[in-house]
PDB file of N, CA, C, O and CB in Angstrom:
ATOM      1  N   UNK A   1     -71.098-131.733 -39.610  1.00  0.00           N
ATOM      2  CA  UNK A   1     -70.127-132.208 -40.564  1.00  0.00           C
ATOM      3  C   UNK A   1     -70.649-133.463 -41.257  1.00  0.00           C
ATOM      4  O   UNK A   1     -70.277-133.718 -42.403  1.00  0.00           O
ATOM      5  CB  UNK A   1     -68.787-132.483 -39.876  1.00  0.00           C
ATOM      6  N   UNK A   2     -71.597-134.347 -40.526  1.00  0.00           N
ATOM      7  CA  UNK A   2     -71.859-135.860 -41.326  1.00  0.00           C
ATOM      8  C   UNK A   2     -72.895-135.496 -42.276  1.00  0.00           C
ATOM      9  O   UNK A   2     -73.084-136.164 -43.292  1.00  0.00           O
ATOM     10  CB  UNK A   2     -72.456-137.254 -40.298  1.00  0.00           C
ATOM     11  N   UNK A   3     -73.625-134.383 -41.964  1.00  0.00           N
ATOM     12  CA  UNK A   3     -74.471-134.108 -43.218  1.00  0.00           C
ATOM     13  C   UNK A   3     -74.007-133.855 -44.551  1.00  0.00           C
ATOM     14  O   UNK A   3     -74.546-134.320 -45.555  1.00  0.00           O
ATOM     15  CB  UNK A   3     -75.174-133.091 -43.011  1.00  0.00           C
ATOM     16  N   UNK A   4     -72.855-133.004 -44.544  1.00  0.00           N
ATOM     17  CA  UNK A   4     -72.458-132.528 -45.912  1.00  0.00           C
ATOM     18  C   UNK A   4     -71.423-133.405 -46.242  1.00  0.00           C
ATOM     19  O   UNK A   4     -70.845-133.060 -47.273  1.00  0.00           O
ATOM     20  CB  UNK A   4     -72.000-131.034 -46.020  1.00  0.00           C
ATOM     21  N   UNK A   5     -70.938-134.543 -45.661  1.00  0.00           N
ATOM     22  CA  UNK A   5     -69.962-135.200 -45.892  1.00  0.00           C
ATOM     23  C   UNK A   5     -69.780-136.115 -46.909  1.00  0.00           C
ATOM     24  O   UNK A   5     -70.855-136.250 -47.493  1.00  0.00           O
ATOM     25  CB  UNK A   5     -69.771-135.632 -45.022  1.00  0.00           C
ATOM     26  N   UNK A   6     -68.698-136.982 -47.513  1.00  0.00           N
ATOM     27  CA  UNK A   6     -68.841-137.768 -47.836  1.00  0.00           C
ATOM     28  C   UNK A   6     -67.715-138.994 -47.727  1.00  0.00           C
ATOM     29  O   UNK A   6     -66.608-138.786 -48.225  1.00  0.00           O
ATOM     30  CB  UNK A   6     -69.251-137.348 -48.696  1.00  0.00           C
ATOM     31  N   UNK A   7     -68.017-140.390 -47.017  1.00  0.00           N
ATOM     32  CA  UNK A   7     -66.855-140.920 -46.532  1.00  0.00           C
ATOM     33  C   UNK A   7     -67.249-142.535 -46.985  1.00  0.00           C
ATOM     34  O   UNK A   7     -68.290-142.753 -47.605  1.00  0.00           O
ATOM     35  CB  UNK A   7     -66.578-140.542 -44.795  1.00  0.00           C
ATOM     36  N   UNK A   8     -66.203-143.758 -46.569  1.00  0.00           N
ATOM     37  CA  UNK A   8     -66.527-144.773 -46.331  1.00  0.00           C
ATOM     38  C   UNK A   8     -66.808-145.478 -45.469  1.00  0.00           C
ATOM     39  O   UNK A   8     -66.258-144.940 -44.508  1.00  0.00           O
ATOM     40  CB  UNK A   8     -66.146-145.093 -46.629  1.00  0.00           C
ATOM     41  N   UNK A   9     -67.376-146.481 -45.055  1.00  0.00           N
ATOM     42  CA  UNK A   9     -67.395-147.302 -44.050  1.00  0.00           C
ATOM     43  C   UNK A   9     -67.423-148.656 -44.363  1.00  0.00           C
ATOM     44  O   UNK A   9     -68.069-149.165 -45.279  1.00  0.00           O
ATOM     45  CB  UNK A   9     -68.332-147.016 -43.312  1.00  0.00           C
ATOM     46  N   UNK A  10     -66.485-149.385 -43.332  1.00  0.00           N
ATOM     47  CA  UNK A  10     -66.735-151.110 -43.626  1.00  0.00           C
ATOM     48  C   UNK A  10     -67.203-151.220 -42.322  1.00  0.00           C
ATOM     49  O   UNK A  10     -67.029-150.254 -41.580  1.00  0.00           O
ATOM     50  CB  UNK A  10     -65.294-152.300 -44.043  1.00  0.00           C
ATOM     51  N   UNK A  11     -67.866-152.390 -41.824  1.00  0.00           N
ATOM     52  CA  UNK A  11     -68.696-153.130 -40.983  1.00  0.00           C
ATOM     53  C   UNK A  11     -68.084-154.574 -41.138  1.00  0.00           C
ATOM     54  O   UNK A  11     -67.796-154.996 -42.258  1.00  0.00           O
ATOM     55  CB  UNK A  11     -70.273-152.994 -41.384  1.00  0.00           C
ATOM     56  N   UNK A  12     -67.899-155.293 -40.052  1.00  0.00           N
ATOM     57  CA  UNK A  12     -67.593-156.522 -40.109  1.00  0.00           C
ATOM     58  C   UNK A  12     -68.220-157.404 -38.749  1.00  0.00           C
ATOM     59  O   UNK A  12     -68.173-156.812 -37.671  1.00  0.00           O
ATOM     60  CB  UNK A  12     -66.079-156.521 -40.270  1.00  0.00           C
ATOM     61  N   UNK A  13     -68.702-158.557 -38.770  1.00  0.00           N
ATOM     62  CA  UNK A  13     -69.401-158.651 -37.268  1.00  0.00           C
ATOM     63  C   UNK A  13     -69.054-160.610 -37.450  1.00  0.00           C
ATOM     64  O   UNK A  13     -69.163-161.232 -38.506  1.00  0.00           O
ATOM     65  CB  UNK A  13     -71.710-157.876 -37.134  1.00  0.00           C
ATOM     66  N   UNK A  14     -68.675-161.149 -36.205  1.00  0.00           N
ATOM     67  CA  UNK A  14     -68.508-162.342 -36.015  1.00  0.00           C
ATOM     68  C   UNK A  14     -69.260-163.216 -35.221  1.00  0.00           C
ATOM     69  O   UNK A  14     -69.025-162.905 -34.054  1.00  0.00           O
ATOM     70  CB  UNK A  14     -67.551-162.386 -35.729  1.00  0.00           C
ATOM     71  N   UNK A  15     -70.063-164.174 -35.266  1.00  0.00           N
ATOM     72  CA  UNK A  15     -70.854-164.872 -34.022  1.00  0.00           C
ATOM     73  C   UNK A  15     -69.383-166.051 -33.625  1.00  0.00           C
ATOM     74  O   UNK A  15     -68.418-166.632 -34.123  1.00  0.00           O
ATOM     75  CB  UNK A  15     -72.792-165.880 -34.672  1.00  0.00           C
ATOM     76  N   UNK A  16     -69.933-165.882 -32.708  1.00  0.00           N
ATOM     77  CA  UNK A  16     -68.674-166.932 -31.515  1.00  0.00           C
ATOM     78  C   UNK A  16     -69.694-168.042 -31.257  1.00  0.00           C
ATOM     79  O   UNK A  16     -69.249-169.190 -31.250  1.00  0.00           O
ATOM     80  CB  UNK A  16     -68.021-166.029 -29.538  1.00  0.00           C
ATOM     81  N   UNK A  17     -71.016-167.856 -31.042  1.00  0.00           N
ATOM     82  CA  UNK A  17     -71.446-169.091 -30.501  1.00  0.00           C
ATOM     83  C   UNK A  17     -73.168-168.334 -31.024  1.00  0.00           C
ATOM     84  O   UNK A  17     -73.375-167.403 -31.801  1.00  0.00           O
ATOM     85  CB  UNK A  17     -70.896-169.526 -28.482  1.00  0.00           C
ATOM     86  N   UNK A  18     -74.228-169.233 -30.187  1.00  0.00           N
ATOM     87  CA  UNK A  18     -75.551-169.576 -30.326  1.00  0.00           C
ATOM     88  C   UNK A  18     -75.990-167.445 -30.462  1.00  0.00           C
ATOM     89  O   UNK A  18     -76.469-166.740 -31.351  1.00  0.00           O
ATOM     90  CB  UNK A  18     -76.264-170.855 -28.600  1.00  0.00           C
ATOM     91  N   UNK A  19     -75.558-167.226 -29.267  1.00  0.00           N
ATOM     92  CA  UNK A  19     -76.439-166.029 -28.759  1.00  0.00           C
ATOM     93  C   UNK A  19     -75.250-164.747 -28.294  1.00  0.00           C
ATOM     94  O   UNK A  19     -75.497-163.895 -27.441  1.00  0.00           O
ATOM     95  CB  UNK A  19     -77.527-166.632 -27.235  1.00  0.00           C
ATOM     96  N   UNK A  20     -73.801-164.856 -29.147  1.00  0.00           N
ATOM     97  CA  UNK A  20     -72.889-164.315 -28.739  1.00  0.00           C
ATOM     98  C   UNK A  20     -72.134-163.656 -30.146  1.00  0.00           C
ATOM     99  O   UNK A  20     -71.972-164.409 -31.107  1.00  0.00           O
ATOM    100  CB  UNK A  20     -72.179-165.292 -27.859  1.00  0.00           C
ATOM    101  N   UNK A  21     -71.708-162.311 -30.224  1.00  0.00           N
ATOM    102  CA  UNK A  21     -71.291-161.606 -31.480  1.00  0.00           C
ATOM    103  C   UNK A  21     -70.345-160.693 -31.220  1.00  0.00           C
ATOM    104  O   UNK A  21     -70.550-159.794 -30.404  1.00  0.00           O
ATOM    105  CB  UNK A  21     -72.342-160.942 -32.167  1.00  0.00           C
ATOM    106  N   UNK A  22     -69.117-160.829 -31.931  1.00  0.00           N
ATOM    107  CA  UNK A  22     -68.493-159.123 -31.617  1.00  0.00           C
ATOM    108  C   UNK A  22     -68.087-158.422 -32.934  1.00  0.00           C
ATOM    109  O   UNK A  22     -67.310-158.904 -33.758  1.00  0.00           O
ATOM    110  CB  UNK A  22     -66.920-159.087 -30.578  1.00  0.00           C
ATOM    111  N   UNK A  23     -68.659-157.317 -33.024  1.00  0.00           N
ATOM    112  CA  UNK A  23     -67.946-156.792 -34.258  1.00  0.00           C
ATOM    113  C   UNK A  23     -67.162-155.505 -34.456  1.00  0.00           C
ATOM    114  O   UNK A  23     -66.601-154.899 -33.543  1.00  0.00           O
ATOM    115  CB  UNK A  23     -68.830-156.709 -35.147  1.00  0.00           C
ATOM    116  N   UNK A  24     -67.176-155.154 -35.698  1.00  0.00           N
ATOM    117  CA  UNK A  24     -65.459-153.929 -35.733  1.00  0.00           C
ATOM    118  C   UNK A  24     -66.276-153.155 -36.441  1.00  0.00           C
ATOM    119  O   UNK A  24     -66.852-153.782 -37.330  1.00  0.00           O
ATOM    120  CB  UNK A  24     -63.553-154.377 -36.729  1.00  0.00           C
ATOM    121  N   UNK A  25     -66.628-151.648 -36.357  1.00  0.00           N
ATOM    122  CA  UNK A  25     -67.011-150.705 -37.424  1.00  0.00           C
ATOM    123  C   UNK A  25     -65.944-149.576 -37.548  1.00  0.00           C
ATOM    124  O   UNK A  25     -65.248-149.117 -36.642  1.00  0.00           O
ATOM    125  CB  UNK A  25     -68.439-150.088 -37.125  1.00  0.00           C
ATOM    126  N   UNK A  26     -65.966-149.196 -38.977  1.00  0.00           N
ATOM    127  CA  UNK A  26     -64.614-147.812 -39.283  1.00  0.00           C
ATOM    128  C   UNK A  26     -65.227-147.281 -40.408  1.00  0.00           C
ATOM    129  O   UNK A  26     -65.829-147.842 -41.323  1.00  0.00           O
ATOM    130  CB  UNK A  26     -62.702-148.309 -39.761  1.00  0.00           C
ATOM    131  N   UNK A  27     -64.873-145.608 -40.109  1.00  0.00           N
ATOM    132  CA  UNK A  27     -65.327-144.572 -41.362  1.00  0.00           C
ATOM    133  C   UNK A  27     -64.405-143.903 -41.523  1.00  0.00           C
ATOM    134  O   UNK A  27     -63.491-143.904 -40.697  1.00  0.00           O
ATOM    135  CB  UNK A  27     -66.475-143.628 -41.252  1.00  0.00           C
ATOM    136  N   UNK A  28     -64.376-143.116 -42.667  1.00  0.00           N
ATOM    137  CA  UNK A  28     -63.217-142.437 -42.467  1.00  0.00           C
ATOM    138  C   UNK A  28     -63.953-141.447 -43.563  1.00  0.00           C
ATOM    139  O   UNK A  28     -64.483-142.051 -44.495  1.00  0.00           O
ATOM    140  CB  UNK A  28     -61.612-143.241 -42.721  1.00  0.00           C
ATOM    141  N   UNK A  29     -64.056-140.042 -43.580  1.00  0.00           N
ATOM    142  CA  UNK A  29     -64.604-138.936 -43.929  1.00  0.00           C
ATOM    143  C   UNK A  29     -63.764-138.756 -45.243  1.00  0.00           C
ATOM    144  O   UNK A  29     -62.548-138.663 -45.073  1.00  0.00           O
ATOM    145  CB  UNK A  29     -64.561-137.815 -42.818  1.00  0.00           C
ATOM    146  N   UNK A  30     -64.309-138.685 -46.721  1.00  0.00           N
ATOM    147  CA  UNK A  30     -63.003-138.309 -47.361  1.00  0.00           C
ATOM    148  C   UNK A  30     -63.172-136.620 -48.292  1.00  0.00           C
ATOM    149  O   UNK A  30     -62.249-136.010 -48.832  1.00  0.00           O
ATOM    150  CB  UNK A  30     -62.595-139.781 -48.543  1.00  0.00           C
ATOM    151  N   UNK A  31     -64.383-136.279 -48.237  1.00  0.00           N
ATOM    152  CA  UNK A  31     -64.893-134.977 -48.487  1.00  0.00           C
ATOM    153  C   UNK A  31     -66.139-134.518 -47.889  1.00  0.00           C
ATOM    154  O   UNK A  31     -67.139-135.222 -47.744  1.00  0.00           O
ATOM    155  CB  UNK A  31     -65.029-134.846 -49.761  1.00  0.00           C
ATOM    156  N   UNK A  32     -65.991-132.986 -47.463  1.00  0.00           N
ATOM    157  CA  UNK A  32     -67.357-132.271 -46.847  1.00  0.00           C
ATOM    158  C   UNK A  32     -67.018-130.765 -47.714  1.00  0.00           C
ATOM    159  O   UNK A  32     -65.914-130.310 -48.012  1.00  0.00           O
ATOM    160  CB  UNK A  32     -67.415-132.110 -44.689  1.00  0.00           C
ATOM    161  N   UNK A  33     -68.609-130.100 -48.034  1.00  0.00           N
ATOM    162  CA  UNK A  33     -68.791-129.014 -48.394  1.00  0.00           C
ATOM    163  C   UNK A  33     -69.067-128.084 -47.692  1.00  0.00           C
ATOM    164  O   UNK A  33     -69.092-126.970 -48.216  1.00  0.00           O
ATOM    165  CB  UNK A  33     -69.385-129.033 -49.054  1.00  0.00           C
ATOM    166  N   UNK A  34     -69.311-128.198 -46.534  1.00  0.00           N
ATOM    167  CA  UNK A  34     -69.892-127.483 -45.359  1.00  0.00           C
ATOM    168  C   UNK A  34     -69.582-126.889 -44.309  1.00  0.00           C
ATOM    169  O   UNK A  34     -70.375-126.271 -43.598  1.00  0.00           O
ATOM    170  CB  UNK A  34     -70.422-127.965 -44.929  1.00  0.00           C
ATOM    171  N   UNK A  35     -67.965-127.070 -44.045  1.00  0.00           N
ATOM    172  CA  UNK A  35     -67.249-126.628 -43.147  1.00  0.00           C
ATOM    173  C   UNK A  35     -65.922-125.813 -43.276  1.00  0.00           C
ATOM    174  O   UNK A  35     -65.209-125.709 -44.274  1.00  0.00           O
ATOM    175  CB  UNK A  35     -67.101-127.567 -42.565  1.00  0.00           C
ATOM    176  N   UNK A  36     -65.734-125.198 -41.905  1.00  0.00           N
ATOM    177  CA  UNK A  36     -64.594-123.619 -42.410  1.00  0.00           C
ATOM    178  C   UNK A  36     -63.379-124.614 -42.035  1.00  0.00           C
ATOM    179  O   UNK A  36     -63.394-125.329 -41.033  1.00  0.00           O
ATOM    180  CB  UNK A  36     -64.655-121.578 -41.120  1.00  0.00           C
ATOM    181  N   UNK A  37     -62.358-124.569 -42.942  1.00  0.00           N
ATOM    182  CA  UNK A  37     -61.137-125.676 -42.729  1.00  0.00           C
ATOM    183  C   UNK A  37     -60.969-126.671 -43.529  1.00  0.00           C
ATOM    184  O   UNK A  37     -61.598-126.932 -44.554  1.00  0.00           O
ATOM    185  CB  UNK A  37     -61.175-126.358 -41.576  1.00  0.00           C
ATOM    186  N   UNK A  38     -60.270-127.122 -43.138  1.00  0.00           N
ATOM    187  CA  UNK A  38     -60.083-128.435 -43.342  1.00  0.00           C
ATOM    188  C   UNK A  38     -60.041-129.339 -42.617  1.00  0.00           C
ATOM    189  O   UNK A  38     -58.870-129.347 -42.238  1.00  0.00           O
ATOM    190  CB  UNK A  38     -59.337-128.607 -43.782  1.00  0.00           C
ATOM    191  N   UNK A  39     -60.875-130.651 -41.851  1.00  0.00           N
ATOM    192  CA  UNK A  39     -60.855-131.299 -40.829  1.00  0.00           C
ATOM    193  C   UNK A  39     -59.622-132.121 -40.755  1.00  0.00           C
ATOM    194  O   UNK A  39     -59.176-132.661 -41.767  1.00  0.00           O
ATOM    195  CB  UNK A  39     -61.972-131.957 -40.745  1.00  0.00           C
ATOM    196  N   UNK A  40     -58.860-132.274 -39.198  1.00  0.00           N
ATOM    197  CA  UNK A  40     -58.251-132.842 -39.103  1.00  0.00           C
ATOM    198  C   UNK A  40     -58.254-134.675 -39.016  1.00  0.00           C
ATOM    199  O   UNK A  40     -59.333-135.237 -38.831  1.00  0.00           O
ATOM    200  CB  UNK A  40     -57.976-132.144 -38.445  1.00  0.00           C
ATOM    201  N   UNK A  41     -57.127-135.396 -39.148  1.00  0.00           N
ATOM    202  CA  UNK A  41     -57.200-136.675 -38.914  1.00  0.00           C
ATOM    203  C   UNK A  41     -58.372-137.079 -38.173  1.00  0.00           C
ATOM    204  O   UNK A  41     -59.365-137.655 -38.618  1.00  0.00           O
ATOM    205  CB  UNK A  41     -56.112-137.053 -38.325  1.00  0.00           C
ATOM    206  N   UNK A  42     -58.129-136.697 -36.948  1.00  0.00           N
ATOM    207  CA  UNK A  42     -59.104-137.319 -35.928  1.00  0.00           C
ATOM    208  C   UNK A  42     -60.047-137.247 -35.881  1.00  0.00           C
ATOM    209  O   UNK A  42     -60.742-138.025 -35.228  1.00  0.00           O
ATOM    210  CB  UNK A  42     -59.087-137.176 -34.991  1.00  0.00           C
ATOM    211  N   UNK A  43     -60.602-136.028 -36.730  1.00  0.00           N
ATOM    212  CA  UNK A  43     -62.491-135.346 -37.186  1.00  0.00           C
ATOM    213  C   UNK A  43     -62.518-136.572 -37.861  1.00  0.00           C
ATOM    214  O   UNK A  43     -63.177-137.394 -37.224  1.00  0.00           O
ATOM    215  CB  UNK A  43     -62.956-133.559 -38.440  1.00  0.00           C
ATOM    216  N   UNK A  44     -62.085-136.982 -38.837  1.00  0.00           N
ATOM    217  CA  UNK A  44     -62.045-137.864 -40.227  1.00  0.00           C
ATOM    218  C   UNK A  44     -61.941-139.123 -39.776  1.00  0.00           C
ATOM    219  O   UNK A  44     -62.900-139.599 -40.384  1.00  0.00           O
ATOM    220  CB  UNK A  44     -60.828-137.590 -41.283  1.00  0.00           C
ATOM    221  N   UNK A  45     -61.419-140.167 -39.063  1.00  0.00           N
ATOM    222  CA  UNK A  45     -61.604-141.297 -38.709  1.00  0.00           C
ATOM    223  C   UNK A  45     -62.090-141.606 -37.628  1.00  0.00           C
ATOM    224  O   UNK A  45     -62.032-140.896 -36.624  1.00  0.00           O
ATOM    225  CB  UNK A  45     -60.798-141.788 -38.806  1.00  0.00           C
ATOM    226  N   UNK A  46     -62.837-143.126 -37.729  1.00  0.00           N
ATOM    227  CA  UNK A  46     -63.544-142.942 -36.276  1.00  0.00           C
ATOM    228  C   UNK A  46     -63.758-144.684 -36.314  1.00  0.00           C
ATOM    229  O   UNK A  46     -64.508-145.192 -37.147  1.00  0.00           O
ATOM    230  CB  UNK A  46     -65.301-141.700 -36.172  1.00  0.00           C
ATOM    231  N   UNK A  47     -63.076-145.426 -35.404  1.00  0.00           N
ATOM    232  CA  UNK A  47     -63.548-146.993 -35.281  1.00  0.00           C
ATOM    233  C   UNK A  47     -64.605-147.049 -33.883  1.00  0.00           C
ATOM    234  O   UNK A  47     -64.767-146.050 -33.182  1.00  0.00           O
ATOM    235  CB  UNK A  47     -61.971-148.162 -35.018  1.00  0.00           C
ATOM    236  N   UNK A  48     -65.239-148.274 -33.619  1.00  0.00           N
ATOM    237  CA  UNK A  48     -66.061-148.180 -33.058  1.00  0.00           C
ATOM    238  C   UNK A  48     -65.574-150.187 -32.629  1.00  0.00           C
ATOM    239  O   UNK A  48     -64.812-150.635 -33.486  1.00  0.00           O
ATOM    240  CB  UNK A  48     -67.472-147.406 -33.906  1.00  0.00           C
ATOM    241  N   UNK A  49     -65.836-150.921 -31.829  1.00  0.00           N
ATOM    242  CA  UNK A  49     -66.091-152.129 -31.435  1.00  0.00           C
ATOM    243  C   UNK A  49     -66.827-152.724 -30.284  1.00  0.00           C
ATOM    244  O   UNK A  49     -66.648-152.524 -29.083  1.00  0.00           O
ATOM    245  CB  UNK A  49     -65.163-152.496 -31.403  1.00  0.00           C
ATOM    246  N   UNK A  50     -67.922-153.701 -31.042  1.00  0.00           N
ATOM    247  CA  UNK A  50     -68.879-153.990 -29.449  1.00  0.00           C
ATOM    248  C   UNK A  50     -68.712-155.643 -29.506  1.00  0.00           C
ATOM    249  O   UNK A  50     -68.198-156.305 -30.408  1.00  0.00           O
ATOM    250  CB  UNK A  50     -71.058-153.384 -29.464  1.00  0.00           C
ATOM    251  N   UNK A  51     -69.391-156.171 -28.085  1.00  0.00           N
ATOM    252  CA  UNK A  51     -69.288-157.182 -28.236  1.00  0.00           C
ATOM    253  C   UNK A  51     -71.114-157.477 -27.781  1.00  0.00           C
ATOM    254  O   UNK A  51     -71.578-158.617 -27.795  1.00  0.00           O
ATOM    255  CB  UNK A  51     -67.949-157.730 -27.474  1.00  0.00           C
TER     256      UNK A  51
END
């Protein structure tokens, strides 16, 4: 599905200190040519957070 897709993503990332970071990533799928259906919500969004 991520091959034929086409979506957005923002990225956002914070340092707290010298050697310390946490950040937020989100996509959200808003057209694909390649698949039988129509993907649901949950195919289509996807957050991610590390520290």
């Amino acid at each position: 599905m991520q091959e034929y897709g086409t979506g957005i993503a923002a990225t956002v990332d914070f340092g707290a200190g010298e050697n310390i970071s946490y950040g937020f990533t989100t996509s959200y799928l808003l057209n694909t040519t390649k698949i039988a259906g129509t993907p649901k919500f949950d195919d289509k969004f996807d957050v991610k957070a590390r520290f």
